[in-house]
TIPAKE-655465 format. One line per field, with one value per residue (C-alpha): x, y, z; residue number from 1. Coordinates in steps of 0.2 Angstrom, whole numbers, plus 5000, padded with zeros to 4 digits. Example, Ala and Ser with C-alpha at 12.3 -4.5 7.8 and 13.67 -1.06 7.14 Angstrom:
2
xx = c(5062; 5068)
yy = c(4978; 4995)
zz = c(5039; 5036)
num = c(1; 2)
! end
This chain:
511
xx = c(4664; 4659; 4642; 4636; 4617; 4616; 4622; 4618; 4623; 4626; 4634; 4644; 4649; 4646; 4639; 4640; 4629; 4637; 4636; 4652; 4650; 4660; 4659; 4653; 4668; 4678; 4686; 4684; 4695; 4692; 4707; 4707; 4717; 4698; 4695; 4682; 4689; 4675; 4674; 4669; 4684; 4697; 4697; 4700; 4688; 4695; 4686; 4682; 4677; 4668; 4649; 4649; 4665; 4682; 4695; 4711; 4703; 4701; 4682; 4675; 4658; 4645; 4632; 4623; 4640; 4637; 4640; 4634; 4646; 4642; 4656; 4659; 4668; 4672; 4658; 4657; 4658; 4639; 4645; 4649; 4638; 4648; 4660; 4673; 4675; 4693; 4701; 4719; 4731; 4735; 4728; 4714; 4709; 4689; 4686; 4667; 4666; 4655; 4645; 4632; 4624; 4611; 4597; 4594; 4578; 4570; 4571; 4556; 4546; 4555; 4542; 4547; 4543; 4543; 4548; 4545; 4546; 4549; 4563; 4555; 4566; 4581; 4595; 4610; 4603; 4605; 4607; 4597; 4602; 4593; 4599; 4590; 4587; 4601; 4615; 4629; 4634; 4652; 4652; 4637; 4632; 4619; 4610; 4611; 4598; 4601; 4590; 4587; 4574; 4569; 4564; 4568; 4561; 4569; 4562; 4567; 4568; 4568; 4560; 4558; 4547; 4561; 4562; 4573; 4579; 4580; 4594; 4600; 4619; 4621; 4616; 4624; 4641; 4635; 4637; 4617; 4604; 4583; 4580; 4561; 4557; 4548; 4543; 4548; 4533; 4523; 4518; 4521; 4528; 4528; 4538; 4539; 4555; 4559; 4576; 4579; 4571; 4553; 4541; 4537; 4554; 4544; 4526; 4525; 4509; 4508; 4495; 4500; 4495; 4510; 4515; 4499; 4499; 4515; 4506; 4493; 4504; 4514; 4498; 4491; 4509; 4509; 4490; 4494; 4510; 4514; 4531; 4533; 4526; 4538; 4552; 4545; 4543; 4562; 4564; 4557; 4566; 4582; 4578; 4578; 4592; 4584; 4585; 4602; 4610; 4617; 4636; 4634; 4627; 4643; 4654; 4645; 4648; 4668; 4668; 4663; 4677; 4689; 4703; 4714; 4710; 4719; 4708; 4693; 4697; 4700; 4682; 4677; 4680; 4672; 4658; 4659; 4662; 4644; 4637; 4644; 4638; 4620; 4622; 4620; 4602; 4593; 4575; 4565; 4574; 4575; 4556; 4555; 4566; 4554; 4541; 4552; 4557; 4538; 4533; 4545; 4542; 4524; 4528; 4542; 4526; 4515; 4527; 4529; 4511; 4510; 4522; 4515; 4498; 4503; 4512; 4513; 4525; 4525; 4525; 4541; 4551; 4544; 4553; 4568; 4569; 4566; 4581; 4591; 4589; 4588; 4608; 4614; 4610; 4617; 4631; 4631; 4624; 4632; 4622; 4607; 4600; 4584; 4578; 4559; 4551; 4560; 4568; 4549; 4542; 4549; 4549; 4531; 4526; 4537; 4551; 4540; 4529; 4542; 4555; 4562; 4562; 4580; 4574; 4574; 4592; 4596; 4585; 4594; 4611; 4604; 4597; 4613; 4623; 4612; 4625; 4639; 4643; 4655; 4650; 4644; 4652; 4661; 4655; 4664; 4668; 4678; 4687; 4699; 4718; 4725; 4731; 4715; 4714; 4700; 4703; 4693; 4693; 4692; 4709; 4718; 4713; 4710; 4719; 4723; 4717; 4713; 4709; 4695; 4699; 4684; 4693; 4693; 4705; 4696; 4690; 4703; 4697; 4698; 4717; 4723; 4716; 4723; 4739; 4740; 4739; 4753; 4764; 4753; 4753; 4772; 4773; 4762; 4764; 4774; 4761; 4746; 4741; 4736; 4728; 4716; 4713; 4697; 4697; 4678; 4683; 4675; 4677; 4696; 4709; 4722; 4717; 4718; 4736; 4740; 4735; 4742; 4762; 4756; 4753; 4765; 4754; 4761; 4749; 4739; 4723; 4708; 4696; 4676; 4675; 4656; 4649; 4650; 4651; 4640; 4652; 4649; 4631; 4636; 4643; 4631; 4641; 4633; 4635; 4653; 4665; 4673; 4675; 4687; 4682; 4695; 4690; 4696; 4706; 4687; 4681; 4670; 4670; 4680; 4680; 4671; 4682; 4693; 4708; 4727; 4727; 4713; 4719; 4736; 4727; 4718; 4731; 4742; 4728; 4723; 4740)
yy = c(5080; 5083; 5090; 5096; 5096; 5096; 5104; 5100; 5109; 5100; 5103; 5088; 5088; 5098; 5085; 5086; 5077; 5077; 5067; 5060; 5061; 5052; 5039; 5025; 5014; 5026; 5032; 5047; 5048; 5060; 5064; 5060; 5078; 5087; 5101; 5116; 5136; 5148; 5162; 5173; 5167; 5158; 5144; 5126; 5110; 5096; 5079; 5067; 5052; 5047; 5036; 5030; 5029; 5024; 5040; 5038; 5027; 5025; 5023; 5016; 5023; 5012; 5012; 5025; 5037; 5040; 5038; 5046; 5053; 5060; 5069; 5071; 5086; 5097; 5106; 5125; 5140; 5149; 5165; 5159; 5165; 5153; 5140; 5131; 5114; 5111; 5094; 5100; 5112; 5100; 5106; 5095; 5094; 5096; 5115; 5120; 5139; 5150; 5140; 5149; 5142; 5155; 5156; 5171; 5181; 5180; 5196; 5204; 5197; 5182; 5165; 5147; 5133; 5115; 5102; 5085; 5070; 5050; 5040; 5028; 5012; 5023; 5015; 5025; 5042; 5050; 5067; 5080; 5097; 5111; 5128; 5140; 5138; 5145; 5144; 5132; 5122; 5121; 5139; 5145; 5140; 5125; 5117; 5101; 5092; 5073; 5059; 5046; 5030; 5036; 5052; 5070; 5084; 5103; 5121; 5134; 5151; 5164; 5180; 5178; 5168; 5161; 5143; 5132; 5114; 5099; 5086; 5070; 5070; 5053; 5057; 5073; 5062; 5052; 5068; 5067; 5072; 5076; 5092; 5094; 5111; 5123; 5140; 5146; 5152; 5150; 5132; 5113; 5105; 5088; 5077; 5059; 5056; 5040; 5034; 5045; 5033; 5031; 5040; 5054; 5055; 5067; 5069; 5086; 5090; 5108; 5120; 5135; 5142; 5146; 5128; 5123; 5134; 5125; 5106; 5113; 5120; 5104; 5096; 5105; 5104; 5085; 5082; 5094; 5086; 5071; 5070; 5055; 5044; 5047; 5044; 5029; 5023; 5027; 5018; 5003; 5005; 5008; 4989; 4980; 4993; 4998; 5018; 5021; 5013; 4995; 5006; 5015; 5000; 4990; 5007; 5007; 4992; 4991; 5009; 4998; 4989; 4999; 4994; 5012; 5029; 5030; 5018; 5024; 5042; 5032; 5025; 5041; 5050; 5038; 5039; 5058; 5055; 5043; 5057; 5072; 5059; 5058; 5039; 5041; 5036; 5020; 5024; 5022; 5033; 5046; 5046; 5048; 5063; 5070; 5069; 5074; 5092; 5095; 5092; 5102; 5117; 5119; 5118; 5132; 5143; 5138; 5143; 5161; 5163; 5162; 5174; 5186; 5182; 5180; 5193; 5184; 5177; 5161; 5170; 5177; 5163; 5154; 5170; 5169; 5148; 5151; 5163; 5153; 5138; 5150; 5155; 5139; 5133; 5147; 5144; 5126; 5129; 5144; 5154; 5144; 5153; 5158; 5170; 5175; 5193; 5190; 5207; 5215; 5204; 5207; 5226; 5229; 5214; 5211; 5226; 5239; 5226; 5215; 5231; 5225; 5205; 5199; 5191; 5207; 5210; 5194; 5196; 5209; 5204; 5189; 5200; 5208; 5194; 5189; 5200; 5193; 5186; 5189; 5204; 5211; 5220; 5213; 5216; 5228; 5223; 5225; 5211; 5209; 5203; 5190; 5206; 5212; 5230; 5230; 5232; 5236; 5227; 5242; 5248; 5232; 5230; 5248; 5250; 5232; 5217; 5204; 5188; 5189; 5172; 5166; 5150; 5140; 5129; 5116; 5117; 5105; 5112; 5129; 5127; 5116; 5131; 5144; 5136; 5132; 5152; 5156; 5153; 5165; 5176; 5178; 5179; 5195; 5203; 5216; 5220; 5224; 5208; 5204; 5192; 5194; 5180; 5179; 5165; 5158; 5150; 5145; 5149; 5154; 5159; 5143; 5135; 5148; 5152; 5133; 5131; 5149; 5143; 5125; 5131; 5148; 5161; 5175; 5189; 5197; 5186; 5193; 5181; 5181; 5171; 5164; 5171; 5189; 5201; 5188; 5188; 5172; 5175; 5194; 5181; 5168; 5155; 5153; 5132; 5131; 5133; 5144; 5152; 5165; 5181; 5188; 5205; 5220; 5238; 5242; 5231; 5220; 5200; 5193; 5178; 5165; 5151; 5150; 5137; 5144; 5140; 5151; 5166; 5165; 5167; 5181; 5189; 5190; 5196; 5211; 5216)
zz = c(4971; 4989; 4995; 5010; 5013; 5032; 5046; 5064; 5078; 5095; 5114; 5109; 5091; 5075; 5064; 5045; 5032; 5015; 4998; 4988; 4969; 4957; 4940; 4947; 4951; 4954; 4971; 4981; 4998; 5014; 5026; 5045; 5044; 5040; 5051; 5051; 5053; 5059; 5049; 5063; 5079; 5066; 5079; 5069; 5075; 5073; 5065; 5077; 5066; 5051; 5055; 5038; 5029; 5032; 5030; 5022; 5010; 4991; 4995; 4975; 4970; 4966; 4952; 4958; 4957; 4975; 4995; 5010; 5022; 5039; 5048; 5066; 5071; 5088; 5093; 5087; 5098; 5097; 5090; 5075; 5061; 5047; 5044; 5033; 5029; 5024; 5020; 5018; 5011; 4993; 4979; 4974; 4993; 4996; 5003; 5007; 5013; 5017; 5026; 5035; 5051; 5056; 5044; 5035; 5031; 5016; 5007; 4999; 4985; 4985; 4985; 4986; 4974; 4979; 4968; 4971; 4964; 4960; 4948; 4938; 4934; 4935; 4951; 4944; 4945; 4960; 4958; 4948; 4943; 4943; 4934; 4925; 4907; 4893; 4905; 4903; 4918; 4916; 4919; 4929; 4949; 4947; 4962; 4965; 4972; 4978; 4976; 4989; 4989; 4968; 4976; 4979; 4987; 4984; 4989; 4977; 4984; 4970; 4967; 4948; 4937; 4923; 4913; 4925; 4919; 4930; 4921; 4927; 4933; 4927; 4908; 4909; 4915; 4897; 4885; 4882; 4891; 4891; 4899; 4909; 4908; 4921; 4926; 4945; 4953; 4969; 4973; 4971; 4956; 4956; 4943; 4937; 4928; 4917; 4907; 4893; 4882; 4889; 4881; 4888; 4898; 4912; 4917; 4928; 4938; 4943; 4955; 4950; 4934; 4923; 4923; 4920; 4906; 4902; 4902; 4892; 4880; 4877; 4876; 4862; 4853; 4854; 4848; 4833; 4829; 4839; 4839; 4852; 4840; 4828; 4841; 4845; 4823; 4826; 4841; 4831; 4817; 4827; 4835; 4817; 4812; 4798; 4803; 4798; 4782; 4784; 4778; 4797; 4806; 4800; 4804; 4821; 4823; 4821; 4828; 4846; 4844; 4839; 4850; 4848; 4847; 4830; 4823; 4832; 4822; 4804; 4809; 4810; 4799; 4786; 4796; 4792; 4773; 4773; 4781; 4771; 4754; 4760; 4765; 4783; 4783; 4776; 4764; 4779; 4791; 4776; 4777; 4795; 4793; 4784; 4796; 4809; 4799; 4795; 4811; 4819; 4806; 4811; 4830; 4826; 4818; 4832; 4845; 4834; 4834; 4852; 4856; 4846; 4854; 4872; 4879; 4896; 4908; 4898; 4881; 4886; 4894; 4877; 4867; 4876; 4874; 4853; 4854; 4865; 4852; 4836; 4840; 4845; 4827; 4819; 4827; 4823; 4805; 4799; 4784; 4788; 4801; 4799; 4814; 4812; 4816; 4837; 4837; 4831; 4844; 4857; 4856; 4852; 4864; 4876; 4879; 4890; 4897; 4907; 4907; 4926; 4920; 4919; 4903; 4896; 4896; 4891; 4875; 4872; 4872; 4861; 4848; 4846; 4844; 4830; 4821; 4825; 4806; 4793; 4787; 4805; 4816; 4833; 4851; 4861; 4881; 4896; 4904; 4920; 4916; 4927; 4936; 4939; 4927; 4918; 4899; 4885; 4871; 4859; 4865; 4861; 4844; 4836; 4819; 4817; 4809; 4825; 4830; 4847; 4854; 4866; 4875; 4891; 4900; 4901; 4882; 4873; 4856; 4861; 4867; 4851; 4840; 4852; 4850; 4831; 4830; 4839; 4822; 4815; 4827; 4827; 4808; 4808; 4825; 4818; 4801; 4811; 4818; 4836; 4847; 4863; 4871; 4884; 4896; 4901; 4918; 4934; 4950; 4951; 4938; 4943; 4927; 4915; 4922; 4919; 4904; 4897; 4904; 4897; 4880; 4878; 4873; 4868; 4868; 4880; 4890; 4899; 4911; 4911; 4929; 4931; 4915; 4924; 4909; 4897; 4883; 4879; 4877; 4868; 4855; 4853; 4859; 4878; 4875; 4871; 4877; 4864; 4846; 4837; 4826; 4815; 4813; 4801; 4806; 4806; 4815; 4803; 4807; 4792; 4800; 4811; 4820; 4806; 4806; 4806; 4789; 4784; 4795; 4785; 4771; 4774; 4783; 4767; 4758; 4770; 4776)
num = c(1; 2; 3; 4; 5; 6; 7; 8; 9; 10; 11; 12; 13; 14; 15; 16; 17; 18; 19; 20; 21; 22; 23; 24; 25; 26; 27; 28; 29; 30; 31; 32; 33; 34; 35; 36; 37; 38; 39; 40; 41; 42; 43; 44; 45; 46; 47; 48; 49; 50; 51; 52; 53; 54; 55; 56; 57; 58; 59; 60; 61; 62; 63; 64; 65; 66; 67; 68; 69; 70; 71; 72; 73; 74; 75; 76; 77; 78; 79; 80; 81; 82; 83; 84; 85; 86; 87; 88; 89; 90; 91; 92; 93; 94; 95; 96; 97; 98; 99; 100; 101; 102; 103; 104; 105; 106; 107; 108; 109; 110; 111; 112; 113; 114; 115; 116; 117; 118; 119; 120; 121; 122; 123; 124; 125; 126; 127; 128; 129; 130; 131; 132; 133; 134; 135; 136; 137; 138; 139; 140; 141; 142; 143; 144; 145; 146; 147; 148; 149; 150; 151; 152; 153; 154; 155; 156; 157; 158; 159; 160; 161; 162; 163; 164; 165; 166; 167; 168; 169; 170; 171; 172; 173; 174; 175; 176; 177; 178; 179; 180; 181; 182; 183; 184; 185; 186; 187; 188; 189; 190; 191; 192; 193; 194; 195; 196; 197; 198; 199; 200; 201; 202; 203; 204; 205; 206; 207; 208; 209; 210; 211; 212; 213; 214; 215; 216; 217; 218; 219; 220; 221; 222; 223; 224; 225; 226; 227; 228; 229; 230; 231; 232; 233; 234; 235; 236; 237; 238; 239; 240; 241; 242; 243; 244; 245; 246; 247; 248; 249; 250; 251; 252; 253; 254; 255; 256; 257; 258; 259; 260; 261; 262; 263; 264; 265; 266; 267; 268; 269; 270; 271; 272; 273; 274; 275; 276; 277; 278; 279; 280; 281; 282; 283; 284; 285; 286; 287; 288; 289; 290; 291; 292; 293; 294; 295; 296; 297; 298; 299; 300; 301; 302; 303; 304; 305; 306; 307; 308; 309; 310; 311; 312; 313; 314; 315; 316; 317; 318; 319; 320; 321; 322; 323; 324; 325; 326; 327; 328; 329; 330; 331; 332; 333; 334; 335; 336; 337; 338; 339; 340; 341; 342; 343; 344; 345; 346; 347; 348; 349; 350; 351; 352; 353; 354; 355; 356; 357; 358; 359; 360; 361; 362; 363; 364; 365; 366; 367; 368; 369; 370; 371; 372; 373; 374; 375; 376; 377; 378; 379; 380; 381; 382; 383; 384; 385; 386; 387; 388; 389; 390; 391; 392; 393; 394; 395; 396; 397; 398; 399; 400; 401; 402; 403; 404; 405; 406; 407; 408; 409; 410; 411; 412; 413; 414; 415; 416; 417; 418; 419; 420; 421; 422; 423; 424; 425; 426; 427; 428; 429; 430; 431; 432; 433; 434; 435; 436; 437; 438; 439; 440; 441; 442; 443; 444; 445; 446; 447; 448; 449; 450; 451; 452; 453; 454; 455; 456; 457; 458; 459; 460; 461; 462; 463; 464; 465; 466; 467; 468; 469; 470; 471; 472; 473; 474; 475; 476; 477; 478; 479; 480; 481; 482; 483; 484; 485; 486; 487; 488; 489; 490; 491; 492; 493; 494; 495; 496; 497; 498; 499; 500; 501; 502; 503; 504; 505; 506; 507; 508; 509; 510; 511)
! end
């Protein structure tokens, strides 16, 4: 990844500041062909040079995952209100456009909020991320902000007061990550971010008073039920491996040296056979767990009773965080959702109050996915083609029996499912069976269209770009990247993310 953080503009050159992202020890190369285009004359500027790194060459990333780059280019007509940075015309070639180079007014309402802070023991991270809360970075606009000398320093200019979380690029690159949570308001923040196993993980110091509300909150939850001393009775028993059973340790163990993937999958799925037997823990760690699930249950009906009591700004980004969470187990434990009195909540507390809050739509959508079950009923969208007509759903489906099939190209899951129904599909194509795909991309279709003459599909595919109709989130599947819904002639779920097999089965059953 490249990113630009700087421009400067000069009589003698146009002088780009930008970052280069990748796994540490890994490459990323820049052309000597680089040019800039102006939006507004069309005129190309050609690069002059490179300050600090050699062009044409594999350039390899160091621990950090990153370099500096600053770019020397022809100096810029003065009527130009914005630029493009383009590396060439190959596909995989670095394209920043759009980029403006007279500052714009802020618009009304809007307020900045300055966060600030240092990395403690951390020399691999060197980015943060910063995106608002709920949404899922492989598919919604995140900001980047870099960190330089174990600090950073980013304005926020919003006109809102939502839950934002700031990550670090390095454990996200990892799989696992520790969110540090935040409301936007007017003011400083300032954060002190450790490695994910220091406890806490972030200390955040705050002058406006919803995030001060928010320190005191998590203050009050941790003296009630300390939770970071039982990660750290884990921590301690994870040292003298005595929190797992001695069966995982040993599995652990030969799963890190497992020298194929084929082994590494045999591995696995024994580990999964431990767990499914109830030997994944050891008598100690099983006690521990207890703990855990009490402590957790009475932070879950604190958090209610605050809501219920609090009909403020933090009562409502609170609301919207419990729901978040509350459909992102259901998902991942189906038929053991439990969802408390939110719908109740929010309308008597919340719904009138906050009635111009984005927060309020997305409640809403959330609510309603919450039935989204077998037994429920599906959710009726539109959605482009790859033609750009917008089609409805409804239209596609009415009077059959139908599989809703929520993928992405870059969702290897997703696509290996997709695929296995394609037998399925032509089986029963002509019995009152159909398909609608939905593609959850970013960005651009290019994917997508790969992937859909990649793998053959037969039936018809819409595209949600960027998360713009919220289908995911209309589904309670906002973190993934996908799931299917076989749905009946009248559109009740019969089915949630069933296998090919299991779709057979029912097919034959219903038609």
């Amino acid at each position: 990844m490249m990113e630009l953080y700087r421009v400067e503009l000069m009589d003698t050159a146009t002088i780009l500041y930008a970052e280069m992202y990748n796994h540490p020890n890994y490459w990323v190369r820049l052309s000597s062909g680089a040019y800039l285009e102006g939006l507004t004359s069309g005129k190309k500027y050609k690069l002059l040079k490179s300050a600090d790194m050699e062009l044409d060459k594999e350039v390899y990333m160091p621990e950090s995952g990153n370099s500096s780059v600053t770019l020397l280019f022809e100096p810029v007509d003065p009527n130009e209100d914005a630029i493009s940075f383009i590396e060439g015309p190959e596909k995989g070639d670095f394209r920043i456009e759009g980029i403006h180079l007279k500052k714009e007014l802020a618009k009304p309402g809007t307020f900045e909020c300055i966060l600030e802070g240092e990395i403690i023991d951390r020399p691999q991270s060197s980015r943060l991320t910063l995106i608002r809360t709920g949404k899922d970075m492989r598919t919604t606009p995140f900001i980047s902000i870099p960190v330089r000398d174990g600090k950073f320093n980013y304005t926020l200019i919003t006109d809102e007061n939502e839950m934002y979380e700031l990550v670090f690029w390095d454990e996200q690159l990892n799989g696992a990550w520790r969110p540090t949570y935040f409301i936007s308001e007017k003011g400083t923040l300032h954060f002190t971010l450790y490695p994910m196993e220091h406890r806490p993980h972030s200390v955040m110091q705050a002058d406006g008073a919803l995030n001060k509300e928010e320190i005191r909150i998590q203050k009050e939850i941790e003296k009630l039920y300390p939770v970071t001393r039982l990660e750290e009775e884990r921590d301690e028993l994870e040292k003298k491996e005595h929190y797992f059973s001695k069966e995982i340790y040993d599995l652990k163990k030969l799963m890190s040296d497992a020298k194929t993937d084929e082994d590494r999958q045999k591995l696995y799925s024994e580990y999964e056979r431990l767990c499914n037997a109830g030997k994944e823990y050891s008598e100690e760690g099983l006690v521990l767990n207890k703990k855990f699930e009490q402590y957790f249950d009475g932070i879950q009906k604190w958090k209610l009773d605050y809501i219920k009591k609090e009909s403020t700004v933090n009562g409502l980004c609170l609301l919207k965080q419990m729901l978040d969470h509350a459909v992102m187990m259901a998902r991942y434990y189906p038929g053991k959702e439990e969802f408390p009195a939110y719908s109740e909540i929010f309308e008597s507390n919340y719904k009138e109050k906050f009635a111009s809050h984005p927060y309020v739509k997305d409640i809403e959508r959330i609510i309603a996915s919450m039935n989204v079950k077998v037994g429920g009923s599906y959710i009726d969208f539109t959605a482009p083609d790859l033609n750009g007509n917008m089609i409805k759903l409804s239209d596609q489906i009415k009077g059959k029996v139908a599989l809703i099939d929520l993928w992405a190209s870059w969702c290897g899951p997703c696509r290996r499912l997709s695929s296995s129904m394609i037998p399925v599909y032509e089986m029963f194509k002509n019995k009152g069976f159909t398909v609608v795909g939905i593609a959850r991309e970013n960005n651009n279709t290019d994917a997508m269209k790969k992937a859909i003459e990649q793998d053959k599909y037969p039936w018809l595919n819409l595209v949600e770009l960027n998360d713009k109709g919220n289908i995911w989130e209309m589904y309670g599947a906002g973190n993934s990247g996908g799931c299917t819904y076989l749905v009946d002639r009248e559109g009740m779920i019969l089915a949630i993310h069933p296998t090919a097999e299991e779709v057979t089965k029912i097919l034959k059953e219903v038609l």
